[in-house]
C-alpha positions as CSV (number, residue, x, y, z in Angstrom):
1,X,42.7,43.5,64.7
2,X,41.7,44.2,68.3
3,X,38.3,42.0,68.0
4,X,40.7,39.3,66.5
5,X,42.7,39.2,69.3
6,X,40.1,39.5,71.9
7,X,38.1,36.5,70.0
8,X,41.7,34.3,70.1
9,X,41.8,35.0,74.0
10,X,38.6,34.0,74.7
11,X,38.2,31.5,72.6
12,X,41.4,29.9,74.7
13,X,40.1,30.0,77.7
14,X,36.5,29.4,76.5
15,X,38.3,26.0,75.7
16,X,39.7,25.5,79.1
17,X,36.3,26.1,81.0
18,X,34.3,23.9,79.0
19,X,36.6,20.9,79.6
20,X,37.9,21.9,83.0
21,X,35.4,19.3,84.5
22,X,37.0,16.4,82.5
23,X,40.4,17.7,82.8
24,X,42.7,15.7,85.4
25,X,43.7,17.1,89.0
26,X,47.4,18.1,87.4
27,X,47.3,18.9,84.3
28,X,50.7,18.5,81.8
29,X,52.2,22.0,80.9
30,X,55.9,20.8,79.8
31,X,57.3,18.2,77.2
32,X,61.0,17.1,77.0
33,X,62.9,16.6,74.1
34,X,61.5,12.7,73.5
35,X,58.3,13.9,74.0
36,X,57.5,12.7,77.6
37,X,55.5,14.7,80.0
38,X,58.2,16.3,82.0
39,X,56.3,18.9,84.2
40,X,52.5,18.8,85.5
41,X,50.2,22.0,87.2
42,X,47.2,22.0,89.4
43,X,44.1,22.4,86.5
44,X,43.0,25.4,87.8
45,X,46.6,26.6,86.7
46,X,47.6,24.6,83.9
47,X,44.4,24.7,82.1
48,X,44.7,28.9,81.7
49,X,48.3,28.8,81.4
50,X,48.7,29.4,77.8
51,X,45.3,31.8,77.7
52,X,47.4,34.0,80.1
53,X,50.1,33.8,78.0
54,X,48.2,34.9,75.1
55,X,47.1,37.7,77.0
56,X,50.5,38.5,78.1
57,X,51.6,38.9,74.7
58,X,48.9,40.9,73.1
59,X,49.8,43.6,76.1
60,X,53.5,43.6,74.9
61,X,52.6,43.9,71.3
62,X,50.3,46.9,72.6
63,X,53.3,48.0,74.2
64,X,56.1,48.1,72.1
65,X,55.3,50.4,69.9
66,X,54.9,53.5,72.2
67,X,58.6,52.4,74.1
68,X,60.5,52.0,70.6
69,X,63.8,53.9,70.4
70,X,63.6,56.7,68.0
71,X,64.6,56.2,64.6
72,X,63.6,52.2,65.1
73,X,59.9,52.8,65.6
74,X,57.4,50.3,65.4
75,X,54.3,51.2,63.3
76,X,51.4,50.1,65.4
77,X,49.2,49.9,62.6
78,X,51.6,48.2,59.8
79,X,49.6,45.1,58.5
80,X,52.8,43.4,59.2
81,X,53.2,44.1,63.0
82,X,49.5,43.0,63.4
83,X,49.2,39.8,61.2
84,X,52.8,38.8,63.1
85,X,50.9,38.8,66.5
86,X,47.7,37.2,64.6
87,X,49.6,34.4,63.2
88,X,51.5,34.1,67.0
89,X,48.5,34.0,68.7
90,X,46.9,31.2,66.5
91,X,50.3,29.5,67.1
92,X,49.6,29.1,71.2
93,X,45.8,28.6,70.6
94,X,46.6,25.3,68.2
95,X,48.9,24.2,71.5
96,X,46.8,25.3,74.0
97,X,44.1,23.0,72.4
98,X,47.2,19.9,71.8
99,X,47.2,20.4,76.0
100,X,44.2,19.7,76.7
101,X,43.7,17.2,74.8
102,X,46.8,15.3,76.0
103,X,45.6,16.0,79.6
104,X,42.3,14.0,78.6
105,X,44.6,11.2,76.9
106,X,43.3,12.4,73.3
107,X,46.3,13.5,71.8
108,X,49.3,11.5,69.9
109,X,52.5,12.6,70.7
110,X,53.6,16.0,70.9
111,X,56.7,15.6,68.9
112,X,54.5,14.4,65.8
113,X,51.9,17.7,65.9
114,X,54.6,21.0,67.0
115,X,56.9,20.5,63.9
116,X,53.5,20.7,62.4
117,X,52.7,23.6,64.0
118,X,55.7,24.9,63.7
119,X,55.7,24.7,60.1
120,X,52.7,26.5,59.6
121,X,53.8,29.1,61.7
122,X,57.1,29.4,59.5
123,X,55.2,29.5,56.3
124,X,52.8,32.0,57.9
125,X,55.6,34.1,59.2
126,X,58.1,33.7,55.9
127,X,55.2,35.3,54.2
128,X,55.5,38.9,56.7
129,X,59.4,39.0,57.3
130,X,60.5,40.9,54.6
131,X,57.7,43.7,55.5
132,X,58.9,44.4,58.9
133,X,60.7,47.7,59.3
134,X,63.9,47.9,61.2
135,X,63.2,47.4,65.2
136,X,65.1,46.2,68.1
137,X,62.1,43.6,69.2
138,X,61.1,41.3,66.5
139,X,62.9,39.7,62.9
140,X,66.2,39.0,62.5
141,X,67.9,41.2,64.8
142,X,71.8,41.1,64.4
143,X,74.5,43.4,64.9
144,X,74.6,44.2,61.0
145,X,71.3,44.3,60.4
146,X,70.5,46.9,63.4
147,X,73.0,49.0,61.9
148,X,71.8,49.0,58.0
149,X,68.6,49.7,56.0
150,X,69.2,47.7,53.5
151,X,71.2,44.6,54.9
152,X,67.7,44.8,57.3
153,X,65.5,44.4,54.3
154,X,68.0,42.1,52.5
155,X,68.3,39.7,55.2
156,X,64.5,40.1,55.8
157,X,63.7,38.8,52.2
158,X,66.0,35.8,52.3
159,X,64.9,35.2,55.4
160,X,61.2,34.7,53.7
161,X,61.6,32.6,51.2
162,X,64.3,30.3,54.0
163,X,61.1,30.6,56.6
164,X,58.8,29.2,53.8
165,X,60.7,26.6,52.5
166,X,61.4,25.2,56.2
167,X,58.0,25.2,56.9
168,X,56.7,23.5,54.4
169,X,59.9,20.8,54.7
170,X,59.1,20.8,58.8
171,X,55.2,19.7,57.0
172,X,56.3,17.1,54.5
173,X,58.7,15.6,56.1
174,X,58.1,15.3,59.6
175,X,55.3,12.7,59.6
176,X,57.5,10.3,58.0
177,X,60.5,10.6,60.8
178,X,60.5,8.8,64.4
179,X,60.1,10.7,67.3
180,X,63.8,11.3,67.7
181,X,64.8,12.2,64.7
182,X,61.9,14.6,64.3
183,X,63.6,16.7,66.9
184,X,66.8,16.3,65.7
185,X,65.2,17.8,62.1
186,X,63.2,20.3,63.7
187,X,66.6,22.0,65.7
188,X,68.8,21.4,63.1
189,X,66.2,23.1,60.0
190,X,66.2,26.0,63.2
191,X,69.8,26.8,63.8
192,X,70.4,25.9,59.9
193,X,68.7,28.7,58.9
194,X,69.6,31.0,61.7
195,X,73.3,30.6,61.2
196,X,72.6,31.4,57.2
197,X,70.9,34.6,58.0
198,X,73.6,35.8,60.7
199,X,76.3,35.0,58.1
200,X,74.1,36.5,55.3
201,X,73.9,39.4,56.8
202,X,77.6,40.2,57.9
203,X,78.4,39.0,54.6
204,X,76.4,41.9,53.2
205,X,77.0,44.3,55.3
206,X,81.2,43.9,54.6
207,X,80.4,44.0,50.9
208,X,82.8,46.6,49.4
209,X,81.2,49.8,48.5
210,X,81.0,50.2,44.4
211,X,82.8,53.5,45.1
212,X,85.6,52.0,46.3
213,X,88.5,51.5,44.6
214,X,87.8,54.6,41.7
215,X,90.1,57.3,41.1
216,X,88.7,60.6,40.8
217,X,89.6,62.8,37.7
């Protein structure tokens, strides 16, 4: 995985320096909600902005495993934990390359290529939810999950299939909606299915125990 990740890295800013020369003097780093350039950087910033990032993140995923709380540990070599960074990492490289090609004028509008994106990383990530152990950094980290095994794992394997299925709507869909309305899709598919997995999992978690209620002899 660590070649993986170095390639990713470098492969960014291998990007960056081989258009740096045709890249403008301030290069566009932000996007509002209508997808209009809100926020710009000197090149020799913007351009290695999201490489850094990249970098960044790999450290913290290095990290976290060795500053997990005990009985929430984070296996540093679970296939999940690695093809979660993997997947995140691709994620930044396929906007990192959207950048700088809307700094050259190349690229259509942003809000017709991150739902994509976003999509694909949903599909991607629906696929390694429910194989997460129980941690305080990444999944779906509520109060009743945090505090049960098995409302963890529950939540973990609806929250699969709900990652898929919005992923692939975020890819079918999107390119048929205006720019407006494909942001209004995008947040509303996002706080849909968060709100379904917080509920979901309180709902779980308050279940009555099947012991309840008996009599003993």
């Amino acid at each position: 995985m660590k070649l993986a990740v170095v390639a990713l890295i470098i492969a960014a800013a291998a990007l960056s320096a081989g258009v740096y020369s045709r890249l403008p003097a301030r290069v566009p780093t932000h996007w509002n909600a209508a997808g209009e350039i809100d926020d710009y950087q000197p090149k020799a910033v913007g351009a290695f902005l999201l490489p850094a990032g990249m970098l960044i993140l790999a450290g913290v995923f290095a990290a976290l495993p060795a500053i997990s709380p005990s009985g929430f540990d984070i296996e540093r070599r679970s296939r999940a934990y690695r093809a979660i960074l993997l997947i995140i990492l691709v994620f930044m490289l396929g906007l990192h390359v959207y950048a700088l090609l809307a700094a050259m004028n190349m690229a259509r509008s942003i809000n017709a290529v991150v739902p994509l994106l976003v999509g694909a990383l949903f599909v991607a990530l629906g696929n390694y939810l429910p194989k997460i152990r129980r941690n305080f950094f990444m999944g779906i980290r509520t109060p009743w999950t945090l505090a049960d095994e098995d409302v963890w794992f529950r939540t973990h394997r609806l929250g699969g299939v709900l990652f898929v299925i919005s992923g692939v709507l975020l890819m079918v869909v999107t390119p048929f909606l205006n720019n407006r309305v494909r942001s209004v899709f995008l947040l509303g598919l996002l706080l849909l299915v968060s709100l379904v997995l917080v509920i979901f999992s309180f709902a779980i978690y308050r279940r009555p125990d099947p012991g309840e209620g008996q009599v003993s002899p």
